[in-house]
N, CA and C atoms of all chains as a GROMACS GRO file, in nm:
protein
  546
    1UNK      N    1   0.047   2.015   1.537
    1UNK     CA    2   0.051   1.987   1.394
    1UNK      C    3   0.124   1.855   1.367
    2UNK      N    4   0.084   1.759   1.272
    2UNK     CA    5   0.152   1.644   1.226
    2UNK      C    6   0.222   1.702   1.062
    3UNK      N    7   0.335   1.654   1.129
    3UNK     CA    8   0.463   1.688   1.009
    3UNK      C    9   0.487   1.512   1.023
    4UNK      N   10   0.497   1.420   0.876
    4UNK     CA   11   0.545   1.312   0.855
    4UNK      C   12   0.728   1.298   0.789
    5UNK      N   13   0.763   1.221   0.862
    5UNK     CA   14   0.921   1.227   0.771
    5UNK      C   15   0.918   1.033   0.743
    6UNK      N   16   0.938   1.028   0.631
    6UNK     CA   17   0.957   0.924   0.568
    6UNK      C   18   1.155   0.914   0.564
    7UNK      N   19   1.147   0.795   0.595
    7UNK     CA   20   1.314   0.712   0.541
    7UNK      C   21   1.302   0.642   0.420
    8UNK      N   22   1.395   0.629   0.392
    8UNK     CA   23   1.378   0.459   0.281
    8UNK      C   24   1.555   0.467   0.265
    9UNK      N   25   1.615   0.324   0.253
    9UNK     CA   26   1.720   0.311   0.244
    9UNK      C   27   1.752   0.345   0.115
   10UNK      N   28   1.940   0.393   0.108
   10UNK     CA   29   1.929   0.484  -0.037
   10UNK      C   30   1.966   0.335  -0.170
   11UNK      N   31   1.906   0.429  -0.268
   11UNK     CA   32   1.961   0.302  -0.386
   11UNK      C   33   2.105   0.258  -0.382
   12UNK      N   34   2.106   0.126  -0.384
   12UNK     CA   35   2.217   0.060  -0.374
   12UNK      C   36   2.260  -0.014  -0.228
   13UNK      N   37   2.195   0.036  -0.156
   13UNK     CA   38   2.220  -0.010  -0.028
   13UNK      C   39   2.141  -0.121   0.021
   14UNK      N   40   2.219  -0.228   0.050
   14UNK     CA   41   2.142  -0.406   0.072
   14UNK      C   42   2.068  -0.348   0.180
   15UNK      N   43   1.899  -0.404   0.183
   15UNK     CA   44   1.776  -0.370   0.226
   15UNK      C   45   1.741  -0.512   0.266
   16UNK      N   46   1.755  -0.582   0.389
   16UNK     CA   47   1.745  -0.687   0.408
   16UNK      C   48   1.635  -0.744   0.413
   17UNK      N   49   1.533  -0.657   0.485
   17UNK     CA   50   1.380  -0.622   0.496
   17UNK      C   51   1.306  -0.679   0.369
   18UNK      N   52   1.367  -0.569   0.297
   18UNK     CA   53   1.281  -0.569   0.169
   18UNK      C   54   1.307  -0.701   0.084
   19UNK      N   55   1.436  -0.774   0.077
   19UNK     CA   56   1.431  -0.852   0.028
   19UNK      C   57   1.361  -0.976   0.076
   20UNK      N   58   1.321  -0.971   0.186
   20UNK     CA   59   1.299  -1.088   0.275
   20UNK      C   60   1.172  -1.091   0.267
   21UNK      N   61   1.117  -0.960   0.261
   21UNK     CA   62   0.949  -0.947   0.174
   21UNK      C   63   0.926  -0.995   0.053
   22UNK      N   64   1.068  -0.933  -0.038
   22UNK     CA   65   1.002  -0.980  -0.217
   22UNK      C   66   0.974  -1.146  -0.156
   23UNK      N   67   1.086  -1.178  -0.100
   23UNK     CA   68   1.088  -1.355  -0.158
   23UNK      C   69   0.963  -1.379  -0.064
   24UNK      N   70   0.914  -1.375   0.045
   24UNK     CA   71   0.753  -1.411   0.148
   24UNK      C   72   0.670  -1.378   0.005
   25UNK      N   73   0.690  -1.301  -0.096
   25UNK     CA   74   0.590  -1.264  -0.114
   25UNK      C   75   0.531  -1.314  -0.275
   26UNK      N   76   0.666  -1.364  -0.307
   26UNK     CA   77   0.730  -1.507  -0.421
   26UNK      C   78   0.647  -1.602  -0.362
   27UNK      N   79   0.681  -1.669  -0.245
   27UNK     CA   80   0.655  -1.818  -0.170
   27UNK      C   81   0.474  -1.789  -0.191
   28UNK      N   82   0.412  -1.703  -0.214
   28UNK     CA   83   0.280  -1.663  -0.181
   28UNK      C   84   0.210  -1.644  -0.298
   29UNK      N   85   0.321  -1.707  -0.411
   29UNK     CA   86   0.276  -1.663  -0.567
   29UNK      C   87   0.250  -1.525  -0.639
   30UNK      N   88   0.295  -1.419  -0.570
   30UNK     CA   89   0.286  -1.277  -0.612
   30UNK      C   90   0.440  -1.251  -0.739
   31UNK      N   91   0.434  -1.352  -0.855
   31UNK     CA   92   0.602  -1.327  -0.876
   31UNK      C   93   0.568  -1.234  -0.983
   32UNK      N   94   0.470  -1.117  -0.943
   32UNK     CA   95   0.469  -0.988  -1.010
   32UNK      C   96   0.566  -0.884  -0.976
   33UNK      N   97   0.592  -0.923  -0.858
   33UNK     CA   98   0.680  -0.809  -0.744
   33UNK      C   99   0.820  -0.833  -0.837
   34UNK      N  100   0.873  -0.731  -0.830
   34UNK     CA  101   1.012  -0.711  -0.906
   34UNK      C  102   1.130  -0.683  -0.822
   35UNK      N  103   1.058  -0.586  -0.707
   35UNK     CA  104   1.164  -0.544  -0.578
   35UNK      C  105   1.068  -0.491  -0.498
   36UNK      N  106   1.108  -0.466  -0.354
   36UNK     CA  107   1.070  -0.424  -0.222
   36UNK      C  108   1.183  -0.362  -0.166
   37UNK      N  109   1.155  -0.292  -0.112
   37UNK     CA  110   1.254  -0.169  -0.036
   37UNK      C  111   1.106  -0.114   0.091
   38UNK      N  112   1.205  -0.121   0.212
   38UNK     CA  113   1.123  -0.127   0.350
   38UNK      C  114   1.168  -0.003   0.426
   39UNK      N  115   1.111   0.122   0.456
   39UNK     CA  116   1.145   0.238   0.545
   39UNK      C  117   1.074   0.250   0.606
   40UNK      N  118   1.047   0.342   0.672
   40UNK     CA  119   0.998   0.406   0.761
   40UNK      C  120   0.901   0.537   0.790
   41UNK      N  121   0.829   0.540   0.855
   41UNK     CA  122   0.717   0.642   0.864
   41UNK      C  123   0.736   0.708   1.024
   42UNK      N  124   0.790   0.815   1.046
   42UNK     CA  125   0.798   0.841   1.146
   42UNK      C  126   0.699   0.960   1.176
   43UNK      N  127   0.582   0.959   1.222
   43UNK     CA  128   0.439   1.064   1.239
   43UNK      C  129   0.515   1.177   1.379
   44UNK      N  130   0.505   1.235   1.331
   44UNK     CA  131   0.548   1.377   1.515
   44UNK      C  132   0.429   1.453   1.487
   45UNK      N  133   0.368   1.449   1.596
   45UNK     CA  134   0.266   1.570   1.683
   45UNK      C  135   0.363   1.674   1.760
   46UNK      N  136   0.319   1.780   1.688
   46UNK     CA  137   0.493   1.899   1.725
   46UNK      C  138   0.374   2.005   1.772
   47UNK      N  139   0.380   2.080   1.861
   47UNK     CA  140   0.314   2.196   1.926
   47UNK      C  141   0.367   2.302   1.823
   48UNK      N  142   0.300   2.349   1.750
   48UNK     CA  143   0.372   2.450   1.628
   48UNK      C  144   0.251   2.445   1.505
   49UNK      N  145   0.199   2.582   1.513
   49UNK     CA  146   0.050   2.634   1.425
   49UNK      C  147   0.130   2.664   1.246
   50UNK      N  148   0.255   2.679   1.261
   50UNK     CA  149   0.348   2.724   1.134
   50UNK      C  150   0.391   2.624   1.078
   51UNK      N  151   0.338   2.612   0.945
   51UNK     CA  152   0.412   2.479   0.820
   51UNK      C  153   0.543   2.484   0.830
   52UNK      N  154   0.590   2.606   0.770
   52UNK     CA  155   0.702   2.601   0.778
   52UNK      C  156   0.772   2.564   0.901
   53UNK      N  157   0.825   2.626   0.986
   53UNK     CA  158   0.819   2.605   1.100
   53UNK      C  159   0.857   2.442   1.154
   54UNK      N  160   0.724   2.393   1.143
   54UNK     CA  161   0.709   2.260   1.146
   54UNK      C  162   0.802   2.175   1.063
   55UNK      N  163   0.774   2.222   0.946
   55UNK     CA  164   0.843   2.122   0.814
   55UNK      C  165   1.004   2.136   0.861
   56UNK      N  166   1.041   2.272   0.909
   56UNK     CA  167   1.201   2.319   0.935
   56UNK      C  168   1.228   2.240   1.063
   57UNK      N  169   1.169   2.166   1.135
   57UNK     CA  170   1.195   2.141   1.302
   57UNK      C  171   1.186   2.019   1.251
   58UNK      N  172   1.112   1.877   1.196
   58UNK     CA  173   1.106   1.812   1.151
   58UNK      C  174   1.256   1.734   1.061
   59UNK      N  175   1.296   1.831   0.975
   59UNK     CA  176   1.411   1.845   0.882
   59UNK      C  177   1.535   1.788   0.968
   60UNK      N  178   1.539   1.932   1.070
   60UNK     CA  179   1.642   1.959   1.189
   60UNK      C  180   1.631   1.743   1.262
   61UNK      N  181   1.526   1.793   1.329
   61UNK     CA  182   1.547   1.642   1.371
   61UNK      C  183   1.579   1.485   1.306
   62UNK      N  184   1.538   1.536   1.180
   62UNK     CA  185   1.555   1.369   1.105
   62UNK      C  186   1.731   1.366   1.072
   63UNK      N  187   1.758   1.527   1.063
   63UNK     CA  188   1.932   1.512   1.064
   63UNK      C  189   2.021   1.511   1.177
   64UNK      N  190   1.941   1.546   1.290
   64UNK     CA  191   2.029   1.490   1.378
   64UNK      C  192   1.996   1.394   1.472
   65UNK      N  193   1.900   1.303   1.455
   65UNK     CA  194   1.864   1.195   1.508
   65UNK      C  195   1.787   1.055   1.398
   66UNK      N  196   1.668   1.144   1.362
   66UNK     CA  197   1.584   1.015   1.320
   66UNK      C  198   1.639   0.907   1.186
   67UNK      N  199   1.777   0.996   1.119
   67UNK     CA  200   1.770   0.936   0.978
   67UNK      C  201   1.946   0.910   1.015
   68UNK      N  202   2.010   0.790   0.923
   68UNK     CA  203   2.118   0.760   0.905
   68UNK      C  204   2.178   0.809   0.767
   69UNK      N  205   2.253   0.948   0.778
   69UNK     CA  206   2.284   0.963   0.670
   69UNK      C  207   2.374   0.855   0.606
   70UNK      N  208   2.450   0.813   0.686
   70UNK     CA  209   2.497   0.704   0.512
   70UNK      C  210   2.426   0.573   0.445
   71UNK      N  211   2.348   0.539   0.528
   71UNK     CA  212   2.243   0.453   0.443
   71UNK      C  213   2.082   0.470   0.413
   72UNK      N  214   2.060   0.586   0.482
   72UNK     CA  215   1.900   0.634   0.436
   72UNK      C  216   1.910   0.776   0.380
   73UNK      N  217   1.807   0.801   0.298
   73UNK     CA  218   1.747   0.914   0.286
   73UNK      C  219   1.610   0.986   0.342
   74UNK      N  220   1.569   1.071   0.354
   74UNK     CA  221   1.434   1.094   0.397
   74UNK      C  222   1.422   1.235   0.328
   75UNK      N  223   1.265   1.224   0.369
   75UNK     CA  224   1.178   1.378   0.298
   75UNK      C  225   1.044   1.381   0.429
   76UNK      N  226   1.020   1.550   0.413
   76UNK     CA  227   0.931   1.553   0.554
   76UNK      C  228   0.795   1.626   0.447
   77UNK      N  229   0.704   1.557   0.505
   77UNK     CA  230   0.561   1.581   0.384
   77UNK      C  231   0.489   1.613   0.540
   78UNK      N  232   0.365   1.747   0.506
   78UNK     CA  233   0.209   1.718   0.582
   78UNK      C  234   0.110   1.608   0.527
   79UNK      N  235   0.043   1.544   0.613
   79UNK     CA  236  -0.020   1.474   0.580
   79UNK      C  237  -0.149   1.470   0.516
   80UNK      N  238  -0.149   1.612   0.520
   80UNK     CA  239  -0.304   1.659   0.389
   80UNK      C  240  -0.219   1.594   0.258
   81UNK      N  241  -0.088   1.615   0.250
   81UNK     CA  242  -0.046   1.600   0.095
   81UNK      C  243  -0.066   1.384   0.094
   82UNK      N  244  -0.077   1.344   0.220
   82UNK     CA  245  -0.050   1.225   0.170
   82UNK      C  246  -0.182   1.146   0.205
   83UNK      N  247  -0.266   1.228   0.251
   83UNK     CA  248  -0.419   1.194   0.350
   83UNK      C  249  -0.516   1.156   0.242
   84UNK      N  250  -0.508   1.148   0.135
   84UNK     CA  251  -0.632   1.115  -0.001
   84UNK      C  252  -0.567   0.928  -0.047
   85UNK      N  253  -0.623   0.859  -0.028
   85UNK     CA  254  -0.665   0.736  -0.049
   85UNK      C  255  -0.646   0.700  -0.139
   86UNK      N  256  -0.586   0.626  -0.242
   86UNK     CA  257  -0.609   0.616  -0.341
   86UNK      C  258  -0.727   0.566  -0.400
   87UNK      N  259  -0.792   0.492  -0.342
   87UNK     CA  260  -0.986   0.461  -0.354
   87UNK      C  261  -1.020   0.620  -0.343
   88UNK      N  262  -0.997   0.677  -0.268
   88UNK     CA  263  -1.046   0.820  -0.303
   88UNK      C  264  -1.001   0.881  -0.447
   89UNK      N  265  -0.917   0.902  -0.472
   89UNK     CA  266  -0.847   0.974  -0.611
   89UNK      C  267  -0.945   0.885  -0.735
   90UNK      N  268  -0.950   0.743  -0.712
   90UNK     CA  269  -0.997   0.669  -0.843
   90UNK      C  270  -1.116   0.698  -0.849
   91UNK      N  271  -1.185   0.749  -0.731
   91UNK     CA  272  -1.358   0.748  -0.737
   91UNK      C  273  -1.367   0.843  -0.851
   92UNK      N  274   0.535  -0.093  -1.253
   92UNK     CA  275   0.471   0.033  -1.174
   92UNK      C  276   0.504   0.036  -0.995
   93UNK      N  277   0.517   0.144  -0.923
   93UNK     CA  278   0.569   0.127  -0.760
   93UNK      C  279   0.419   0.176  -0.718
   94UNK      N  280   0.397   0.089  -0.625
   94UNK     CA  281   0.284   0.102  -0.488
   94UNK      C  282   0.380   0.121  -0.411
   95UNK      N  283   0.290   0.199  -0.302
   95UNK     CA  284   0.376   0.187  -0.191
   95UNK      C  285   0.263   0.177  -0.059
   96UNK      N  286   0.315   0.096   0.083
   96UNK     CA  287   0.192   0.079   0.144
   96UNK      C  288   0.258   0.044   0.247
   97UNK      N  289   0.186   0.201   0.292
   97UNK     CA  290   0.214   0.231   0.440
   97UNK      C  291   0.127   0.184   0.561
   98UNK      N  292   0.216   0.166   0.680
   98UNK     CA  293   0.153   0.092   0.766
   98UNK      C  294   0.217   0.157   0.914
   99UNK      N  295   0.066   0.149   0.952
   99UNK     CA  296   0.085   0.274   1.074
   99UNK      C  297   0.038   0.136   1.256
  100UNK      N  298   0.097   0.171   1.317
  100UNK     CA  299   0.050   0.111   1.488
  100UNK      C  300  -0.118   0.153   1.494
  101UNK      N  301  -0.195   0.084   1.498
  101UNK     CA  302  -0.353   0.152   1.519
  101UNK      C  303  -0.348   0.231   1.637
  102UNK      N  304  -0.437   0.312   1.639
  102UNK     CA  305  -0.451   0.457   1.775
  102UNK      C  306  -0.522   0.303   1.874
  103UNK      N  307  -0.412   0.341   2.009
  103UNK     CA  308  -0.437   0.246   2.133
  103UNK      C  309  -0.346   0.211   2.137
  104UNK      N  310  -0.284   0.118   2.007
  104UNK     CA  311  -0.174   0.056   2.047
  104UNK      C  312  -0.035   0.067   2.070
  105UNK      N  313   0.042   0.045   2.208
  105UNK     CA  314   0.152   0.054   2.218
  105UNK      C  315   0.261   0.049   2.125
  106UNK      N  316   0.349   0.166   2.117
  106UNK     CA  317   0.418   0.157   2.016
  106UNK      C  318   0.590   0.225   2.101
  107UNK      N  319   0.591   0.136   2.120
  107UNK     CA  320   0.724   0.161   2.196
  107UNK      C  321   0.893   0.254   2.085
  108UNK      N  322   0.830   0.188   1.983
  108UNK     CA  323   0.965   0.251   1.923
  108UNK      C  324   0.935   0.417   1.876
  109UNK      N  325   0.806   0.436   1.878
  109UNK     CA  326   0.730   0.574   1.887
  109UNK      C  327   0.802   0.638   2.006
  110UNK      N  328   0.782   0.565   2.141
  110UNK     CA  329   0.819   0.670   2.302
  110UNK      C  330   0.936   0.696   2.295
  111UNK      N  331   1.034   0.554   2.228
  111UNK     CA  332   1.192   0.584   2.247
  111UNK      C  333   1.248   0.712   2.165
  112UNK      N  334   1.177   0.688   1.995
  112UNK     CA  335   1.239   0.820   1.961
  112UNK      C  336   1.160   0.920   2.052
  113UNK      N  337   1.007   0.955   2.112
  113UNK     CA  338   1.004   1.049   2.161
  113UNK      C  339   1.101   1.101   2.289
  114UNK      N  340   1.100   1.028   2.340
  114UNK     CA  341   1.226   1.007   2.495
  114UNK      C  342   1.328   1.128   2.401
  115UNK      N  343   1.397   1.034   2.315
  115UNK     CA  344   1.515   1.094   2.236
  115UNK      C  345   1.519   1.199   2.155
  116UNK      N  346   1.431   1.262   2.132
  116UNK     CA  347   1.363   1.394   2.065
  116UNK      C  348   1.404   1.491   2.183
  117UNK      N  349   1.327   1.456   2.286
  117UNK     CA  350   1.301   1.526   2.402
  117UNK      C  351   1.461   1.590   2.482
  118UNK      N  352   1.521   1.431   2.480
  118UNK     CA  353   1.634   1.451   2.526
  118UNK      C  354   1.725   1.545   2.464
  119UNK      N  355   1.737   1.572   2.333
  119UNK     CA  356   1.795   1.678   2.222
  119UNK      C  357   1.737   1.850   2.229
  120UNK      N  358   1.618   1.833   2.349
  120UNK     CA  359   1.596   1.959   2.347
  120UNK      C  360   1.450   1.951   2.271
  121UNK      N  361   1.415   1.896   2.213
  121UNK     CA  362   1.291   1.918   2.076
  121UNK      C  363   1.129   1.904   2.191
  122UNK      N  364   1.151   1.991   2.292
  122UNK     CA  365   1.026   1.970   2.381
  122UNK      C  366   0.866   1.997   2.326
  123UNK      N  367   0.912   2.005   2.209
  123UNK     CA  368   0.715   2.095   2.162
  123UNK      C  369   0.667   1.938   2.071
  124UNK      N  370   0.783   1.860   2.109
  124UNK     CA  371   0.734   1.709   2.012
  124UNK      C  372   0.628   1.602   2.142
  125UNK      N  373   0.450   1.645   2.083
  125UNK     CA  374   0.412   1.544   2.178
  125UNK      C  375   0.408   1.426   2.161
  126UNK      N  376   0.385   1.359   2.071
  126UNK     CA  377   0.382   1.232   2.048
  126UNK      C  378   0.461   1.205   1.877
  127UNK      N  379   0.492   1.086   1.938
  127UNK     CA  380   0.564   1.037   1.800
  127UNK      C  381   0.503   0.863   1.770
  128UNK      N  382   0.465   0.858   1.637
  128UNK     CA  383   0.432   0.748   1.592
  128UNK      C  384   0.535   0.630   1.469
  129UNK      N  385   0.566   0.552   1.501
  129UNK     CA  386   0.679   0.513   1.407
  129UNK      C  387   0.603   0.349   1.277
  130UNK      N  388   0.564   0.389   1.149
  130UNK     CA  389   0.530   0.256   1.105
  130UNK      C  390   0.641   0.246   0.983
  131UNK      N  391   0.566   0.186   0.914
  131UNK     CA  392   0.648   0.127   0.809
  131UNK      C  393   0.573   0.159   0.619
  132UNK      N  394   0.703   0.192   0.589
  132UNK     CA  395   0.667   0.196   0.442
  132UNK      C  396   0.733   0.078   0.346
  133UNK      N  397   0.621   0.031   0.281
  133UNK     CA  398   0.692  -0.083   0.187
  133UNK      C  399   0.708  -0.025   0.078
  134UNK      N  400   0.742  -0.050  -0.047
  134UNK     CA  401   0.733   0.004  -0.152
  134UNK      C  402   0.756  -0.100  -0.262
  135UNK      N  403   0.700  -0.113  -0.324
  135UNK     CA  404   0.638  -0.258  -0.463
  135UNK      C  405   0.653  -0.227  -0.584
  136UNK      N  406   0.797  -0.289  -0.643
  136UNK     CA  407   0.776  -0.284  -0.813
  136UNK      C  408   0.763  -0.421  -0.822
  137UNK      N  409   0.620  -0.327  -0.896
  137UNK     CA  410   0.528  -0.434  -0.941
  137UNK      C  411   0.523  -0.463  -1.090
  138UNK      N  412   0.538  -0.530  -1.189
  138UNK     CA  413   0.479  -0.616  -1.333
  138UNK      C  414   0.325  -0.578  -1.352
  139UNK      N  415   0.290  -0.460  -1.366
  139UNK     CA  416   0.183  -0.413  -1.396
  139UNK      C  417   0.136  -0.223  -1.440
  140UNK      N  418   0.056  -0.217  -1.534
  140UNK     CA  419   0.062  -0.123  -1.598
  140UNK      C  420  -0.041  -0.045  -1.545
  141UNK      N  421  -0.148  -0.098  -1.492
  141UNK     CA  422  -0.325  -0.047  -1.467
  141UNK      C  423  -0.289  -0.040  -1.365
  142UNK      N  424  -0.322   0.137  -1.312
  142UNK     CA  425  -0.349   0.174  -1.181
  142UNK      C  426  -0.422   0.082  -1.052
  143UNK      N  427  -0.547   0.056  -1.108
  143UNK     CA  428  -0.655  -0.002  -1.028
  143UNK      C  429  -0.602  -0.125  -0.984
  144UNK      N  430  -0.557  -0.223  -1.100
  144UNK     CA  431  -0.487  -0.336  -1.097
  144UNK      C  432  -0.404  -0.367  -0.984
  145UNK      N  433  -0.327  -0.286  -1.013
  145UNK     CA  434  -0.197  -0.293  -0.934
  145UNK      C  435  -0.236  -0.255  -0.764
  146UNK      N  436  -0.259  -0.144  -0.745
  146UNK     CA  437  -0.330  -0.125  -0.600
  146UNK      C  438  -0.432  -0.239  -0.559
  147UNK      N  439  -0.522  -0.290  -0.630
  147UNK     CA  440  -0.567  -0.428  -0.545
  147UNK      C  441  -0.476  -0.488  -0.545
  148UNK      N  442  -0.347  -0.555  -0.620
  148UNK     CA  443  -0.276  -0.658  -0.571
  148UNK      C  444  -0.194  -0.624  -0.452
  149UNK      N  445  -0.128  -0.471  -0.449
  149UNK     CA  446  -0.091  -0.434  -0.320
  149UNK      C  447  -0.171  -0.441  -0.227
  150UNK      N  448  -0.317  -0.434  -0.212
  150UNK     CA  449  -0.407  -0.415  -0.073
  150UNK      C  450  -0.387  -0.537  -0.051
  151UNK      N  451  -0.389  -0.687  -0.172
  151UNK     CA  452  -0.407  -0.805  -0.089
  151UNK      C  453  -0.292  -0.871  -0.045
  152UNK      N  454  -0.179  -0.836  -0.085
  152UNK     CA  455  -0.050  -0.872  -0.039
  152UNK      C  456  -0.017  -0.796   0.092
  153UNK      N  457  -0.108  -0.660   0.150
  153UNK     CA  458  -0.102  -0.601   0.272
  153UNK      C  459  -0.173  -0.725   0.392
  154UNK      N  460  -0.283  -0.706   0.318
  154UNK     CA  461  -0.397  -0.790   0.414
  154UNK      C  462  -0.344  -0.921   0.431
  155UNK      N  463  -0.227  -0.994   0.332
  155UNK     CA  464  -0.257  -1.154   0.316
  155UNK      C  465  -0.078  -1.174   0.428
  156UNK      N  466  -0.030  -1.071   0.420
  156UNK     CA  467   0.164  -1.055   0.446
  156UNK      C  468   0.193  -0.944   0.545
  157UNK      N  469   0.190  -0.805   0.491
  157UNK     CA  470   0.245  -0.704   0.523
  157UNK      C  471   0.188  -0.643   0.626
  158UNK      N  472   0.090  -0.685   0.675
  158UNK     CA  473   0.052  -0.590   0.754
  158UNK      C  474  -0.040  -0.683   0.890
  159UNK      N  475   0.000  -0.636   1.004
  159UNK     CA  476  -0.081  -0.722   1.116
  159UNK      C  477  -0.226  -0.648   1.152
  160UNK      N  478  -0.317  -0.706   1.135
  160UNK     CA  479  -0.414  -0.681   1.123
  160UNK      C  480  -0.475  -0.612   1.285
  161UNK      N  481  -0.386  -0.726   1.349
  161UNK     CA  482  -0.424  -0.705   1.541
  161UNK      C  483  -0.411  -0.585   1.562
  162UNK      N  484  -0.278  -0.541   1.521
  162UNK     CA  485  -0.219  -0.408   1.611
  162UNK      C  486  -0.183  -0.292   1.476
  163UNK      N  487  -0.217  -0.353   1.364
  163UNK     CA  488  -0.159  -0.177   1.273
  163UNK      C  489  -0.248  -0.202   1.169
  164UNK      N  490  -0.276  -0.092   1.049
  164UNK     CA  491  -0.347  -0.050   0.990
  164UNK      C  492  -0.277  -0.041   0.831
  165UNK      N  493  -0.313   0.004   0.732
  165UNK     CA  494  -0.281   0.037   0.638
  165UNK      C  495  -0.324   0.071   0.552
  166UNK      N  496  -0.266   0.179   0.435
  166UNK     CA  497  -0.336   0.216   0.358
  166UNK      C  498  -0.228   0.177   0.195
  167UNK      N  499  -0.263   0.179   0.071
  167UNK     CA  500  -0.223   0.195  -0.040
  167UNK      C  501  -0.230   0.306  -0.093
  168UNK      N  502  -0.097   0.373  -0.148
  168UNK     CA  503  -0.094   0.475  -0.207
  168UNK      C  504   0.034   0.489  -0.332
  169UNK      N  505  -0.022   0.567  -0.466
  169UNK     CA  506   0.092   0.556  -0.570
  169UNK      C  507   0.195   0.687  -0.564
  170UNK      N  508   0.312   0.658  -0.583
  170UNK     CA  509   0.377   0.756  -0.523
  170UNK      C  510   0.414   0.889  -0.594
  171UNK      N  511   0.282   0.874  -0.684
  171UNK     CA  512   0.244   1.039  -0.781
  171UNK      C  513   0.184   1.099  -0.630
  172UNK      N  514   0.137   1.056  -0.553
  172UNK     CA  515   0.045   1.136  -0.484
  172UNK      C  516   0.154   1.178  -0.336
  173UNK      N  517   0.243   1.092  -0.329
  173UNK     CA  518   0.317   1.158  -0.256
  173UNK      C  519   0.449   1.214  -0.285
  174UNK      N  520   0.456   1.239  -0.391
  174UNK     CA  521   0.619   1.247  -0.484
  174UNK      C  522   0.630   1.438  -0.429
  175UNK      N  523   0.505   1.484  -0.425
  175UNK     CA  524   0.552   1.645  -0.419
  175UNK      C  525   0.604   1.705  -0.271
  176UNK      N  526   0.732   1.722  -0.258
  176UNK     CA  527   0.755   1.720  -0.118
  176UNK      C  528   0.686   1.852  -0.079
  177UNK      N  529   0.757   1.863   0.058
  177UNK     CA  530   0.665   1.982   0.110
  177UNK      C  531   0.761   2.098   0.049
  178UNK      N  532   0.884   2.106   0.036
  178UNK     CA  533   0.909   2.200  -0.007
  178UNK      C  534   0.876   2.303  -0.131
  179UNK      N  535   0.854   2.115  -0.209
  179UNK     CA  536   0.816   2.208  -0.373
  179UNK      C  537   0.682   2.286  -0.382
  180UNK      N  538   0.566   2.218  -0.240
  180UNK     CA  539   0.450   2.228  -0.289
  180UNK      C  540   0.460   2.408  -0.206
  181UNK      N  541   0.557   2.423  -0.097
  181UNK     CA  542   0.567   2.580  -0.045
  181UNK      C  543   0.600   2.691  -0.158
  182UNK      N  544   0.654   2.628  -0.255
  182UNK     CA  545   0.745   2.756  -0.342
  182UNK      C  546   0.613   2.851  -0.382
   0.00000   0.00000   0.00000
């Protein structure tokens, strides 16, 4: 089963990434962009037929490895919830 | 309005920071984890009100900046569609 856990650094916390995108993305004439903030997508293929299960083993690991609690946050989604396109939804 | 646009290693390509957390998964005990994939989430406040709008300017700021075409992939998505975590959508 694929369980996704997303990061993103928490509000307030200098995002060096992201800033270094807004301005590439200034220099490129996009000065629609207001802010950028840059995380992470971490995909696991976990041997485990149970959502729950999955979603709970997922959790477990992003707190004791994949995520920095004092400067990130994260959330663990299946990817049916995030698998529709947005070209799909508008059709 | 926030886009957000995720960007994944294309299937083939080496993704080393994928093996290390897997290595390190493994090493913690988490043996039912077969593969791990690691990309990137941007996320765009953007100066724009129209759905449609706004997601083409994110696809072309993916295609034109954000995203390497050689080795990773990407998709656009608004983050109504991924806002419902897995927990809320279990209750």
């Amino acid at each position: 089963m694929i369980v996704i856990v997303e990061i993103m650094p928490k509000p307030g916390i200098l995002d060096p990434q992201g800033k270094a995108v807004n301005q590439a993305l200034h220099q490129l004439g996009y000065n629609e962009v207001n802010e950028v903030k840059v995380g992470k997508i971490i995909r696991l293929d976990i041997d485990e037929t149970d959502h729950e299960t999955a979603i709970a083993k997922a959790e477990d690991m992003a707190v004791r490895l994949l995520h920095n609690p004092n400067v990130e946050s994260f959330r663990v989604v299946l990817p049916e919830e995030i698998d529709n396109t947005v070209e799909e939804k508008l059709q």
